[in-house]
ZATI-953534 format. One record per atom (N, C-alpha, C, O): z, y, x. Coordinates in steps of 0.1 Angstrom, whole numbers, plus 5000, padded with zeros to 4 digits. Example, Ala and Ser with C-alpha at 12.3 -4.5 7.8 and 13.67 -1.06 7.14 Angstrom:
2
507849435132 507849555123 507849675132 508549675142 507149785128 507149895137 507950005129 508050115134 
END
This chain:
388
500049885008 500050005000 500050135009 500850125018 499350225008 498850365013 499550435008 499150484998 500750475013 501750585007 501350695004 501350754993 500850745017 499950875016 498950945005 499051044998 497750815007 496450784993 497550844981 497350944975 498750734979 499250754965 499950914964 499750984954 500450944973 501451054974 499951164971 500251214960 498851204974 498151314979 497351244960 496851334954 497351124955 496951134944 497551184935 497051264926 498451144935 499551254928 499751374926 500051434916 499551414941 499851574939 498651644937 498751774936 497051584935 496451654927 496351644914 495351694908 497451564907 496851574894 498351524890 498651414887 499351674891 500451704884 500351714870 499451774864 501651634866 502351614849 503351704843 504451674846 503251774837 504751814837 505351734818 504951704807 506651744824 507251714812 507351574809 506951494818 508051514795 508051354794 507051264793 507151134794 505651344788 504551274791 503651324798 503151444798 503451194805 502851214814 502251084819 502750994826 500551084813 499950944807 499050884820 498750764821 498650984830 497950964840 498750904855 498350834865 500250974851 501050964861 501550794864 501650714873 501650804849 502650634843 501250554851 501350514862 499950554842 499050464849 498750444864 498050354869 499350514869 499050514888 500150454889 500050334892 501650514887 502650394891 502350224885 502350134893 502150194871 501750084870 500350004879 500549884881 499350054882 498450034890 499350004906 499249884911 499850084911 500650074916 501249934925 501149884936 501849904907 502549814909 502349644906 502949544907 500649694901 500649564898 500049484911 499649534922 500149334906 500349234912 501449184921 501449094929 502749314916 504049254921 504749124913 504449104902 505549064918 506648974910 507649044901 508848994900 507249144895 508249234889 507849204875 506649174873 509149224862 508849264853 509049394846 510049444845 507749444841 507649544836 507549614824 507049554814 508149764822 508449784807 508149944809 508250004820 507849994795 507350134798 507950234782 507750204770 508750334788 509050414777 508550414761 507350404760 509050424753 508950474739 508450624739 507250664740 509850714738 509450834738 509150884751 509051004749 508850874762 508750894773 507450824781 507050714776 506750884794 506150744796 507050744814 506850804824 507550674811 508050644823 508150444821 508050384810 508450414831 508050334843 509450254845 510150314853 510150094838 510850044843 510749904848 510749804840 510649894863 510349704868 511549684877 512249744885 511349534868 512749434875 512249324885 511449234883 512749334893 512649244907 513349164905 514449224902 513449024903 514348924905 514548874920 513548824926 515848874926 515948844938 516048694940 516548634930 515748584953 516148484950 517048404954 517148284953 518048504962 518648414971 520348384963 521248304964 520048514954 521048404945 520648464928 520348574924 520748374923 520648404907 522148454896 523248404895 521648554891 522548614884 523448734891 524548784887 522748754902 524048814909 523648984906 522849024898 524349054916 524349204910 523049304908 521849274913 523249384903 521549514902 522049604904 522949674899 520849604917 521149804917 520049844914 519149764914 520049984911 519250114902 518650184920 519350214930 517050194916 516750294928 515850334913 515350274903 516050484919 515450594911 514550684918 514750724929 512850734907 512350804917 511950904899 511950864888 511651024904 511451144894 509851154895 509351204905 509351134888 507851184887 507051314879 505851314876 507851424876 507551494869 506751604877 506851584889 506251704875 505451844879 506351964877 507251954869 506152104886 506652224873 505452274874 504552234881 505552374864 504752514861 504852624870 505152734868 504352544882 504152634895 502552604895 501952504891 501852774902 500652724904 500652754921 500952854927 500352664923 500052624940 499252654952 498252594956 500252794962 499352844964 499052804984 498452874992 499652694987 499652654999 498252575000 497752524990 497752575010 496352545014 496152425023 495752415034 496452295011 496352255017 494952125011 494752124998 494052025020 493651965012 493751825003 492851735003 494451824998 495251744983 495651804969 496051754959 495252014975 496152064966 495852044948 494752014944 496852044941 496652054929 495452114921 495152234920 494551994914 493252074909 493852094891 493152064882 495052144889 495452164872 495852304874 496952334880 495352364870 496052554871 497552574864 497752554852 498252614871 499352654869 500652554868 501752584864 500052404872 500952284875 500952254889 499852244895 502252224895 502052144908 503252074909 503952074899 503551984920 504151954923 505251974936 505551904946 506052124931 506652194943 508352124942 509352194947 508552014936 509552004942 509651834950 510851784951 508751764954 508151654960 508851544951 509651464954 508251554939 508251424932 507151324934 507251204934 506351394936 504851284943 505251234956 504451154962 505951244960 506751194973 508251084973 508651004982 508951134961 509751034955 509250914950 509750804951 507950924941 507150794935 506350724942 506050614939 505850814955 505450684963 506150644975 505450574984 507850684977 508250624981 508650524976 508750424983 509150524960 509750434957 508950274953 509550164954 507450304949 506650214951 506850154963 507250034963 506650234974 506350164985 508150074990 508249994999 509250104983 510250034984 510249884974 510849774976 509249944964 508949774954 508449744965 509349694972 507449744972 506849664979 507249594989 507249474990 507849694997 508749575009 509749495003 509949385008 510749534987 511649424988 510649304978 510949184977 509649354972 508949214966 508449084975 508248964973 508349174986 507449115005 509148935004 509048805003 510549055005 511748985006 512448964998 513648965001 512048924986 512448894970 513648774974 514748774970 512848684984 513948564987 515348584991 516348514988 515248705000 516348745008 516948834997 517648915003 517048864983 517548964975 519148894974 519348774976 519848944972 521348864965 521548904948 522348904938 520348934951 520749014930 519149044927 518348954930 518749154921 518149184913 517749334914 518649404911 516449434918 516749534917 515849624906 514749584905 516149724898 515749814888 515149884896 515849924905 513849914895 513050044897 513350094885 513650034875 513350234887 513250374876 512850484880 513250564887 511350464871 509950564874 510650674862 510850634851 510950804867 511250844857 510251014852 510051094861 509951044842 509951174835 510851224832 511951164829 510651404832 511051484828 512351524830 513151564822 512551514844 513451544852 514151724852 515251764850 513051794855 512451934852 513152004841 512452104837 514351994836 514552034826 514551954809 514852014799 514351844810 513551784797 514051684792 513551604784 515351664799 515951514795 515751414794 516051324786 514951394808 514451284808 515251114813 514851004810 516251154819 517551074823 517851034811 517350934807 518751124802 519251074791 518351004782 518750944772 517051024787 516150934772 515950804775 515850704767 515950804791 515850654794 517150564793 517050444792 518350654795 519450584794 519550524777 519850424772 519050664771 519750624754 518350494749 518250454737 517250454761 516450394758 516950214761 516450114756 518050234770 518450094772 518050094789 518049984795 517850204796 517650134812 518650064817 518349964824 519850094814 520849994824 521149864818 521949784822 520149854805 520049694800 519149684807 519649594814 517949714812 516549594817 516649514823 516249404818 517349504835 517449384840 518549274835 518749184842 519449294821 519749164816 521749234821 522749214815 521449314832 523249324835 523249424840 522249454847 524349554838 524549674839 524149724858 524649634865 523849784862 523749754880 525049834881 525549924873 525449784894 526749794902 526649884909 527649904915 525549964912 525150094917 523950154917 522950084917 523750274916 522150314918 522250454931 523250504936 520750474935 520250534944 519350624938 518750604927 519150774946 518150864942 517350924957 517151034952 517150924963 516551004971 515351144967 514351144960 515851234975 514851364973 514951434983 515851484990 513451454985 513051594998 513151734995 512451784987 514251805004 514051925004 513251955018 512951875027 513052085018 512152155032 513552285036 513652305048 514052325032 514752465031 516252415036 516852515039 517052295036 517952235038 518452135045 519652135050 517752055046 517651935063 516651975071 515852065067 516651945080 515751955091 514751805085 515051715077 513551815094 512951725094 513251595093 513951575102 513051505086 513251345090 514451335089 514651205089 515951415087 517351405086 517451415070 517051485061 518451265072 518851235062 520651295058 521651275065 520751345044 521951385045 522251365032 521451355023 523951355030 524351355015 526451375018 526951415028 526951355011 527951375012 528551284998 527851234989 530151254998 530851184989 531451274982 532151364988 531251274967 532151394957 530951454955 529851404958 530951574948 530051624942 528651674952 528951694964 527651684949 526551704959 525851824957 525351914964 525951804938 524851914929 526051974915 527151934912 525352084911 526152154907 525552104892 524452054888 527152144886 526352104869 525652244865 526052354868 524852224858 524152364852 523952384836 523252314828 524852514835 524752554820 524252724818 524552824825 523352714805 523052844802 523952894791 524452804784 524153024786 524753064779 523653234769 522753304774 524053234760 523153334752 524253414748 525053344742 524653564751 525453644741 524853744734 524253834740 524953744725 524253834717 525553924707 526053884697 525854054713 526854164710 526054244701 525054304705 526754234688 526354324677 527354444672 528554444674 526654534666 527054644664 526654734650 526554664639 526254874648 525654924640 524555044651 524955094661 523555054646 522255134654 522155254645 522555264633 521655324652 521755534648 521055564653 520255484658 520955674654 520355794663 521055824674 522255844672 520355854688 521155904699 521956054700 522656084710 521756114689 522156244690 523656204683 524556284685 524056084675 525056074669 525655994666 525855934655 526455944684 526755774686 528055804678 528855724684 528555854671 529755834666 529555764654 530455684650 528455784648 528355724634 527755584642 526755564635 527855504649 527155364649 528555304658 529655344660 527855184663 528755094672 527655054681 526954954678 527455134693 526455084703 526954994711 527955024719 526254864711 526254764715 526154764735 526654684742 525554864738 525154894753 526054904765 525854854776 526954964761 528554964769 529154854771 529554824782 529354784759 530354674760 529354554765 529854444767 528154584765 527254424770 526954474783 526154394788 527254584791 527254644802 528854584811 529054534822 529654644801 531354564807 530954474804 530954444816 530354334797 530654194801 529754184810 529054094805 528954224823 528254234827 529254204843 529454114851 529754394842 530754374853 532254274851 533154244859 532254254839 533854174838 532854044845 533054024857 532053974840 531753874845 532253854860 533053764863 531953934868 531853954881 533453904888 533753824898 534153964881 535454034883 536153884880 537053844887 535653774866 536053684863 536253594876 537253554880 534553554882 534653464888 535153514902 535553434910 535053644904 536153664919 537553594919 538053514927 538153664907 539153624909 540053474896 541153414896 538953464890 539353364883 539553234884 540253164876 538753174895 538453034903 538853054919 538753154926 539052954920 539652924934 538252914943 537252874939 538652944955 537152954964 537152824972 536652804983 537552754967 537452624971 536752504958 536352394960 536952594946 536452514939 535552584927 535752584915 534452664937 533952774929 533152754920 532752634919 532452864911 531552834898 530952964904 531653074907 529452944904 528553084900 527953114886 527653034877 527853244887 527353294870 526753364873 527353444880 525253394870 524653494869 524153574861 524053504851 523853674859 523453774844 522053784850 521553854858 521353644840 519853684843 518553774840 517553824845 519453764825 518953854817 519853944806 520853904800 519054144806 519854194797 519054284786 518454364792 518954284776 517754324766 519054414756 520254384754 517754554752 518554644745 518054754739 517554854745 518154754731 516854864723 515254884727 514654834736 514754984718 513255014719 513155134725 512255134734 513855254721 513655424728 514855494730 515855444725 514955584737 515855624744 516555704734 517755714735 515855764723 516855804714 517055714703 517955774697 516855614698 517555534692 518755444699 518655394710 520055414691 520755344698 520655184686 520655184674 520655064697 520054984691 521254934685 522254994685 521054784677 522154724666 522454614674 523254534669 521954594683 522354434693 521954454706 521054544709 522554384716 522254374725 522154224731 522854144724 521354154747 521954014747 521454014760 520554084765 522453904767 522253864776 522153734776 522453664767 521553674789 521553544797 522053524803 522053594813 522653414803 523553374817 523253224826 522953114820 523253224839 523153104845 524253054850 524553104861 525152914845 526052884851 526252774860 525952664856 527052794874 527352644879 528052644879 528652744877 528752494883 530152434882 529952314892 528852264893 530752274898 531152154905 532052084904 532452014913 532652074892 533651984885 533451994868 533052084862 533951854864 534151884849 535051974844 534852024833 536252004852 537052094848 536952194848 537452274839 536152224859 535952364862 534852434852 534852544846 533752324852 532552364835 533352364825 533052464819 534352304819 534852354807 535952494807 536152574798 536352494820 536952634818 535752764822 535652854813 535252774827 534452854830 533552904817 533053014815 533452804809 532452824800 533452874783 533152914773 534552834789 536052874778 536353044783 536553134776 536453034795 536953174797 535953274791 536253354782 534553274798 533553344796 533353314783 532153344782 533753284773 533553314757 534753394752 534553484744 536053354756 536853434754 536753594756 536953684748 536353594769 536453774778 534853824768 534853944765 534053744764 533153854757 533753824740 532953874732 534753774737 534853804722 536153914725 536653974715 536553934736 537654034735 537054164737 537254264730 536254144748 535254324751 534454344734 534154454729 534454264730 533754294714 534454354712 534554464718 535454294702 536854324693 537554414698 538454454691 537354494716 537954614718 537454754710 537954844703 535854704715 534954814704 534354814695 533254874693 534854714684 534754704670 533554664667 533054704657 533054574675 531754474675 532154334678 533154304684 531154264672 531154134671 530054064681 529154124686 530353944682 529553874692 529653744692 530653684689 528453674696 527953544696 527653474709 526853504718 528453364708 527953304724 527853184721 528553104714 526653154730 525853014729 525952934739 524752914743 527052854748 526752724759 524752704752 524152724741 524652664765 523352574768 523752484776 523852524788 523952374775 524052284786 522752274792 521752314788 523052214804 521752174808 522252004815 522051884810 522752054827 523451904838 524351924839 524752034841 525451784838 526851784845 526651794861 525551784866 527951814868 527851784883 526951674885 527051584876 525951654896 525651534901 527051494915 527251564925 527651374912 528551334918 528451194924 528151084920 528851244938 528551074947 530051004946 531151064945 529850834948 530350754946 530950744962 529950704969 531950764970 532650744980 531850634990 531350645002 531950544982 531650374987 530050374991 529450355001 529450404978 528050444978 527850554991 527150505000 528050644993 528050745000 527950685016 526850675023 529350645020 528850585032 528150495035 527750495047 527950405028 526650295028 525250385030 524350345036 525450475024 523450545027 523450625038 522450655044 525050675044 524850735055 524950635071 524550665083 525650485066 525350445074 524150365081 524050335093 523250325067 522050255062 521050355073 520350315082 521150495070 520350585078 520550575091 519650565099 521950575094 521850605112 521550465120 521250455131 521750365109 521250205120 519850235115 519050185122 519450295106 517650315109 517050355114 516050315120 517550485114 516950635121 517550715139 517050785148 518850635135 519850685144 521150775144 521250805132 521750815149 523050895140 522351045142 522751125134 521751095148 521251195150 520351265136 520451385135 519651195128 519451195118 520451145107 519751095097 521351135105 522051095097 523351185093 524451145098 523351285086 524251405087 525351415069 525051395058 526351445076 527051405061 527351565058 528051625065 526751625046 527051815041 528151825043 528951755039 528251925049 529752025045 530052045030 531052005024 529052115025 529152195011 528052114998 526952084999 528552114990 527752054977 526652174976 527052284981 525052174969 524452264969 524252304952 524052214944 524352444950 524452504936 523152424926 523152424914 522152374933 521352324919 521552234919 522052164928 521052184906 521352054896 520451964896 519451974902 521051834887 519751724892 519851634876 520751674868 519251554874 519451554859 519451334864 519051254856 520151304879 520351244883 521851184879 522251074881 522451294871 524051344870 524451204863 525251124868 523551204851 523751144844 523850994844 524250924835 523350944856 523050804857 524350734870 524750624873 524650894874 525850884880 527050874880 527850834888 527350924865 528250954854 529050794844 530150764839 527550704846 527550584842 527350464851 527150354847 527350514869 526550354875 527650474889 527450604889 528250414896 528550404908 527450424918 526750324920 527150574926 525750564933 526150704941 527150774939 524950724950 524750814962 523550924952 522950864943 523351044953 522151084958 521951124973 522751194980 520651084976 520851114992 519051264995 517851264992 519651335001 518551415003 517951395021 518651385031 516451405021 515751405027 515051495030 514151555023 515551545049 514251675055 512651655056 512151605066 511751695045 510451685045 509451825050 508251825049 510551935055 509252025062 509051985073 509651935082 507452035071 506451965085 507151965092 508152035092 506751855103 507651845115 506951975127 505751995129 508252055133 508252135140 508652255131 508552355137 509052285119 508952365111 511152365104 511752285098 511452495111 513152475108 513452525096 512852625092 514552445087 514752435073 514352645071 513552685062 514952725079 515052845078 513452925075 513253045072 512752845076 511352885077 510452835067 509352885063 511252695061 510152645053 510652745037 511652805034 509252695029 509652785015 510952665008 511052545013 511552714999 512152644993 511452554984 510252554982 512552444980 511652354964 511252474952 511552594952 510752394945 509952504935 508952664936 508852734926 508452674948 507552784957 506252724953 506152604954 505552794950 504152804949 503952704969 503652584972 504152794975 503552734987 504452644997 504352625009 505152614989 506252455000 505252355000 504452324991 505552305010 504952205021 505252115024 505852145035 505451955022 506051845025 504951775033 503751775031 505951685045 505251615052 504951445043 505551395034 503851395050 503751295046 504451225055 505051125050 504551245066 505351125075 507051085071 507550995078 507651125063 508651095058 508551015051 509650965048 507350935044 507050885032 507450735035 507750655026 507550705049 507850555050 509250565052 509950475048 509650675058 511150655060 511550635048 512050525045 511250745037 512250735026 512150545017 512950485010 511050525022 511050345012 511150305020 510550195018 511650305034 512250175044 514250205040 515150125044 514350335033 515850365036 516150315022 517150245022 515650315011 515750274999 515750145000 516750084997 514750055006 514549895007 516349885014 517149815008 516549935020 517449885028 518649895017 519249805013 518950015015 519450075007 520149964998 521349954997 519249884991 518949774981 519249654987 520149584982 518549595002 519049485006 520849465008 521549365004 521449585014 522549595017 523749575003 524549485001 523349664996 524349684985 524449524978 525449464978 522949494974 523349344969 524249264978 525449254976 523749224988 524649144999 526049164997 526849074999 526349304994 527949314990 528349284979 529549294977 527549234971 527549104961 528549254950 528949234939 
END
């Protein structure tokens, strides 16, 4: 199998969202004429094959996971593979997660004999925002292979974060959970010449603006922080009208469960009180989006050690710091004992400081990572069974 071929077909002809009918048929193509059994979403088209291992029957499953979705980036890196769909690419290397993870069926189907268990591929959609985790879970994935797996795996390349070819991950939280919020502060609208007769909404969605700020300085501990941002703030039509509502958006992280329910408790509190100081009312809307993505201790050092007898310890680096975005990974982690592990994919010679971030029009992933990541996953898989 031609990692590359697969990887560069992919990334000319990005999917976005839960279907995604062209994507599904390459991974199945893919995969056929493996010893796997194969099953393919309902609402979704994603992608589930079970390897039966042989060296013992009945024994444990682990989950290796790969994301196949697109965003709504149009792509403006030059290179020749690039995306021929306007205004779709593939900027955060999911075409590089799916033919890693193919290329991981393939070596353990090569050592099916040597399996101690059983392992779950999970081709998945709609990662991107779209629930696509939860659809496959509420679809039955951690039934397919017959017994819940004892662990799962995710691997993903950043460019802006590892260095090349370095593998990194950490135990406890990795990714931040992410939630949105809508407030919408109402009032009464007038004329500018005569704010006495109305309740302008402008001031007080201005103070929760700065209280925000003030909340999370001092309201969370800096060891176990939450960011909030005010992404958006909308407010009237003309300068002399004063309007009847105002609203904002908010972007929230969290790195604990605890911390997502207070943060999203306080911040409704502090804007129903800035209302009720100036005799307006107000509405606030959680959006969830992701819980923390959270690593498994056990899991954790097994992929850091899996790496350095591969790669070497030199590539094999364990984070200091969990990183603020989300992964919709959370969820499978929430329910199965597992690592996510991240991988440096800017060109080699090129330092994390230099490359564009995931989601850039013009980020840049190497192909030569493509074997590491399905030699570290195969292993990944050999190992964990063996630990029966």
């Amino acid at each position: 199998m031609n990692l590359t071929r697969l990887r560069h077909d992919l990334h000319r002809h990005p999917e976005i969202g839960l279907r995604l009918p062209r994507t599904q048929r390459v991974v199945l193509d893919a995969l056929a004429g493996l010893p796997v059994e194969v099953g393919t979403g309902r609402e979704l088209s994603s992608v589930v094959a079970v390897l039966r291992g042989g060296a013992r029957t009945g024994g444990p499953v682990v989950l290796l996971r790969a994301d196949l979705d697109a965003l709504p980036v149009t792509e403006t890196a030059d290179v020749p593979y690039k995306s021929t769909v306007d205004g779709s690419m593939h900027a955060c290397g999911h075409d590089l997660h799916t033919a890693m993870l193919v290329g991981a069926a393939h070596r353990l189907a090569a050592r099916a004999d040597e399996l101690a268990g059983d392992v779950l591929f999970c081709f998945q959609p709609g990662e991107e925002g779209h629930g696509g985790a939860r659809t496959m879970l509420a679809e039955g994935l951690l039934t397919a292979a017959g017994r819940r797996p004892v662990a799962c795996y995710a691997l993903h390349v950043f460019g802006d974060v590892v260095p090349h070819g370095v593998v990194a991950t950490r135990p406890g939280p990795i990714m931040a959970a992410s939630d949105g919020m809508r407030v919408t502060v109402r009032g009464r609208g007038g004329h500018a010449s005569t704010p006495h007769r109305t309740r302008d909404p402008i001031p007080p969605a201005c103070e929760m603006v700065t209280a925000t700020q003030a909340l999370v300085a001092r309201g969370f501990d800096v060891f176990e922080p939450v960011v909030v941002t005010v992404g958006t703030i909308h407010a009237g039509t003309r300068r002399n009208v004063i309007p009847a509502t105002a609203e904002l958006e908010l972007s929230i992280r969290s790195f604990s469960a605890e911390s997502r329910r207070t943060v999203l408790d306080r911040l409704t509190r502090l804007y129903q009180g800035i209302a009720a100081a100036h005799d307006l009312t107000v509405t606030v809307e959680p959006v969830p989006v992701h819980p923390p993505t959270v690593n498994d201790a056990a899991a954790t050092q097994l992929a850091l050690d899996t790496a350095t007898d591969l790669f070497g310890p030199d590539r094999a680096h364990t984070m200091p710091h969990p990183l603020a975005a989300s992964e919709d990974f959370a969820y499978l982690l929430d329910a199965v004992p597992g690592a996510f592990v991240l991988l440096g994919a800017a060109p080699a010679g090129t330092a994390p400081a230099d490359s564009a971030s995931n989601h850039a029009g013009d980020v840049v992933f190497a192909d030569d990572v493509l074997d590491d990541g399905a030699d570290l996953l195969t292993e990944l898989a050999l190992r964990r069974l063996a630990e029966g």
